[in-house]
N, C-alpha and C positions, 0 to 999 in steps of 0.2 A: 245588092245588099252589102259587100264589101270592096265594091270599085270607091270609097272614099276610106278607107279605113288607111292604105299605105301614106298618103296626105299627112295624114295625122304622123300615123309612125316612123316619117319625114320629119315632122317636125319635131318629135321624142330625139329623135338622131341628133338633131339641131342642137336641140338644149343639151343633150350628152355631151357633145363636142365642144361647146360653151363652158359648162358647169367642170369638165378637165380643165379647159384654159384657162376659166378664173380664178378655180381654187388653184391649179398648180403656178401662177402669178402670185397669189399669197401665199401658198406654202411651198415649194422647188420638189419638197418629198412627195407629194400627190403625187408628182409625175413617176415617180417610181412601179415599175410595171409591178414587181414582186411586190411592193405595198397594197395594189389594186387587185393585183390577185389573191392576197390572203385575205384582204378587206370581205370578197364572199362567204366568212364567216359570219358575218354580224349581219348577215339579210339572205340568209342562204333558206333561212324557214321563212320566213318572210314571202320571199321569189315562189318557195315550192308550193305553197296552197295557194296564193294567189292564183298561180294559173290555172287550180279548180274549183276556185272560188268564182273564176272568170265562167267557168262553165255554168255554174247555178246561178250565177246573173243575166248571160244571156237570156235563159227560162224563162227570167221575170222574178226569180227570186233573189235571197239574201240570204249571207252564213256566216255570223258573226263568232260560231260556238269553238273555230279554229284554235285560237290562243290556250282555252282551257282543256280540251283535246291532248295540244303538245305538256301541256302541265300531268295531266292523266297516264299519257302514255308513256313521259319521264317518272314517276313512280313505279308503276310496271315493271316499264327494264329495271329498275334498282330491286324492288322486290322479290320479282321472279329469280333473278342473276346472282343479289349478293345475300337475298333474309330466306329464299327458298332453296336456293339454291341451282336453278337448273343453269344449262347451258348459255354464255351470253348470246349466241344467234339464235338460239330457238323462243330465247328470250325477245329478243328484235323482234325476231317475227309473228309471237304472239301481238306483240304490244300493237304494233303496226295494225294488225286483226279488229283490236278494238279501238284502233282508232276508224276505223271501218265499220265498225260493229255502230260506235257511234253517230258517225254518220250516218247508218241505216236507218238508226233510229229519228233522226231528224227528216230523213225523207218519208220513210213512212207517215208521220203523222201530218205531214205537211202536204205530201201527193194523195193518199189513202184519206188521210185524214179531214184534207179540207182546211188547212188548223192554216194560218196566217205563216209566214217564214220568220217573219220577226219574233213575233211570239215563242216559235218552237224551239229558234236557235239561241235565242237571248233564257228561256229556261232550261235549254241543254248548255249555255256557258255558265250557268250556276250550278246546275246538278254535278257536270264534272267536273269544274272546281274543287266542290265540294266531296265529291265520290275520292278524289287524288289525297286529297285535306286528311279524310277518314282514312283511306290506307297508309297515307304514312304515319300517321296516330297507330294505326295496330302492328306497325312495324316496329315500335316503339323509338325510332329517330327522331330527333328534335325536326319540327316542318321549317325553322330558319337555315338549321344547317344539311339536311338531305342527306338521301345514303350515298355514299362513296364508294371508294374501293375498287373502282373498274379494272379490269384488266389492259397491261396495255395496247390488247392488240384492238379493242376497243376504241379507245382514245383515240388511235388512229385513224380510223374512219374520217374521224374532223382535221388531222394534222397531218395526215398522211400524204405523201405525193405519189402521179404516175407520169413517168418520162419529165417529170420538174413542174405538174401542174397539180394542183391542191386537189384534191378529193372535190371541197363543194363545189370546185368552180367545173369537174367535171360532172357530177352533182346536179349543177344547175343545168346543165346542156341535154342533159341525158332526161331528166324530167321535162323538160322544155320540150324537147322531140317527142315524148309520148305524149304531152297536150297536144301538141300541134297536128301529129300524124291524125288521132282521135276527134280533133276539131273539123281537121281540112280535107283528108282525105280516106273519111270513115263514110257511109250513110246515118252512121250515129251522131257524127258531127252533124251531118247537116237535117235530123233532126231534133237535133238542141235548136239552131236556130230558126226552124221552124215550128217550133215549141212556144218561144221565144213571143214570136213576131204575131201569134194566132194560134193560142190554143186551141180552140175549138173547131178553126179551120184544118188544124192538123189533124183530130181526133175525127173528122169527117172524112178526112184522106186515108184512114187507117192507120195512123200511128199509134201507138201506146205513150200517151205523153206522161201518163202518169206514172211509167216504170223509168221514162226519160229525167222524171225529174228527180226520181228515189234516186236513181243510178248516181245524178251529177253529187246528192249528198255522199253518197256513199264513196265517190272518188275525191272529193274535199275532205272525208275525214280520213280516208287512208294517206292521204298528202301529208294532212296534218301530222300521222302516223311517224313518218318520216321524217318531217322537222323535226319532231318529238325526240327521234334517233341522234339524231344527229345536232338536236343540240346539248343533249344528255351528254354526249360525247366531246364535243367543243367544250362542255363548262368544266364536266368531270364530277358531275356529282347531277342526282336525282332528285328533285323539288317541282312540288306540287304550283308552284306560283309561274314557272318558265311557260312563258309568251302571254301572260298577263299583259304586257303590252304591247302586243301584234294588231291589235284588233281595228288599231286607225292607219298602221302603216300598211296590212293589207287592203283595206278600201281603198287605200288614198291609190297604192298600185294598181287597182282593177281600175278604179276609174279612172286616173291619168292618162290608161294604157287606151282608153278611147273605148271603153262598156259601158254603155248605158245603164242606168241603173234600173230603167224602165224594163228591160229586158231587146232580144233580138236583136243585136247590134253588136259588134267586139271582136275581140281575137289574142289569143293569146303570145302575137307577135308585138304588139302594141305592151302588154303584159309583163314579158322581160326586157323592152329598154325600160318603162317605167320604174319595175324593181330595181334595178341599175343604177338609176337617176336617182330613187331615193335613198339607197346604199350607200353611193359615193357624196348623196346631201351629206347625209348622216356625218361621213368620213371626215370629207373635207371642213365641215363647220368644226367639228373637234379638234382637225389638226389647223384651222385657223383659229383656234384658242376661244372658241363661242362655248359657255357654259352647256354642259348638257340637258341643262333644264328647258334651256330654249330651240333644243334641238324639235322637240315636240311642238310647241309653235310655229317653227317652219314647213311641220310634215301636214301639222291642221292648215295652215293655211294652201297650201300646196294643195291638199284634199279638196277644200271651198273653191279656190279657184278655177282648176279644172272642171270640176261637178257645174260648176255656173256656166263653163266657157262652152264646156259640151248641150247643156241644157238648154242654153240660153239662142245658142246661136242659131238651130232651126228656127226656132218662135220667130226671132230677129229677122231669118232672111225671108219668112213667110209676112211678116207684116209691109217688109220691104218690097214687094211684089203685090199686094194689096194695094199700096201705096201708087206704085208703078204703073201698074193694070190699069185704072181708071183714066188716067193722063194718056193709056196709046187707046183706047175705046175712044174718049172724046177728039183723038187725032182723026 
């Protein structure tokens, strides 16, 4: 099941080491390490649901309600911290809770419920849009301009160094290891992918796929939780709109990262070079002077193509052997 995945995330390596060469050939500053290590601000939420997103698609499902999640749970903290007043960590860590809480609810009615994954998640990324939208309305802030005021030990979080290395980009290592530990070396990982690959032959082995599959929403929306923190923290102010457009740059990293979209297949090693890949896309198009409008036509196409290259190419080498067969039969 995943003697082919390192192949892949061979070739993700490939394209990294490329996509450094080329852009720092047009720009000399790409090469600058201290550029590429603050650069994990601007795909550090991106990176961190992604790799629980990667969990709900091996399943067989999809979780698109991410973006609006981090908008929600960016209200929260401003609410609780600077219009109610409470603590800003007990503030985090409620917010984080409902980002959790949200997720729940997309599993439930999705495992429980029978309910479609697209469906459930595509009306939980309206609902808490909308639910973010209404509390900052009752906060009485303007929803362009968001609550502010952080404290700075707050701010820090996103700006801060340990031993000269940025918070996300330990951040991103530190979430990285709890997917990976949970994927590869859990029986919980391995059934997700058995979930994944055969529900129904799982639920005959005695699994509980259905709490398998509540659980993966529920760890995408605590993920989310946590981009939500921490990009609250990077911008410095609270709005209901933050990661409004996450929703193609995450796909594009699960499925880059070599997850089927079909389900049972993936890994969230494939997962962080992809994030990576589109991160320093991102970077490097900007500081090679590409407008940012067309930075999103790079990441769709980047999404298409991958999606096709992974999809296409079993069918391909199955027709290919169809072809073949016949020719060593009449030998």
């Amino acid at each position: 099941m995943l003697a082919k995945i390192p192949k892949w995330n061979l070739m993700l390596g490939i394209i990294l080491i490329a996509e450094i060469i080329i852009f720092g050939l047009i720009n000399p500053r790409f090469l600058n390490i201290t550029i590429l290590l603050n650069s994990f601000n601007d795909f550090i939420g991106i990176a961190i649901i992604a790799f629980f997103v990667t969990f709900v698609v091996i399943t067989g499902g999809i979780d698109i309600s991410g973006g609006s999640i981090i908008g929600l749970t960016s209200v929260v903290i401003g609410i609780l911290s600077q219009v109610i007043g409470i603590n800003i960590w007990v503030s985090i860590i409620l917010a984080i809770l409902v980002g959790g809480l949200c997720g729940l609810l997309n599993g439930i009615l999705i495992a429980y419920g029978r309910v479609q994954a697209m469906v459930i998640t595509l009306g939980g990324m309206l609902l808490y849009s909308g639910v973010a939208i209404v509390l900052v309305g009752f906060s009485g802030v303007s929803t362009y301009e968001g609550i502010s005021g952080f404290p700075q030990a707050f701010t820090n979080l996103a700006y801060g160094k340990l031993l000269g290395i940025p918070h996300s980009v330990l951040l991103f290592f530190i979430m990285f290891a709890i997917a990976f530990v949970l994927l590869y070396w859990t029986r919980y990982g391995r059934y997700i992918y058995l979930t994944g690959i055969n529900q129904h032959a799982a639920e005959y082995a005695g699994i509980h796929t259905r709490k398998i599959i509540a659980s993966t929403y529920v760890l995408s929306g605590l993920s989310a939780g946590v981009a939500g923190v921490m990009l609250t923290s990077y911008l410095g102010s609270a709005r209901a709109d933050f990661g409004a457009e996450y929703l193609m740059p995450i796909l594009t990293v699960v499925v880059l990262g070599g997850t089927l979209i079909t389900g049972g297949k993936g890994g969230v090693v494939g997962t962080a070079l992809a994030s990576i890949i589109v991160g320093f896309l991102q970077i490097g198009l900007q500081m090679g002077g590409v407008s940012t409008q067309y930075i999103g036509l790079a990441t769709g196409l980047l999404l298409i193509i991958s999606a096709a290259f992974l999809g296409i190419s079993a069918d391909f080498k199955s027709n290919i052997k169809r072809i073949v067969s016949p020719q060593k039969n009449s030998v």
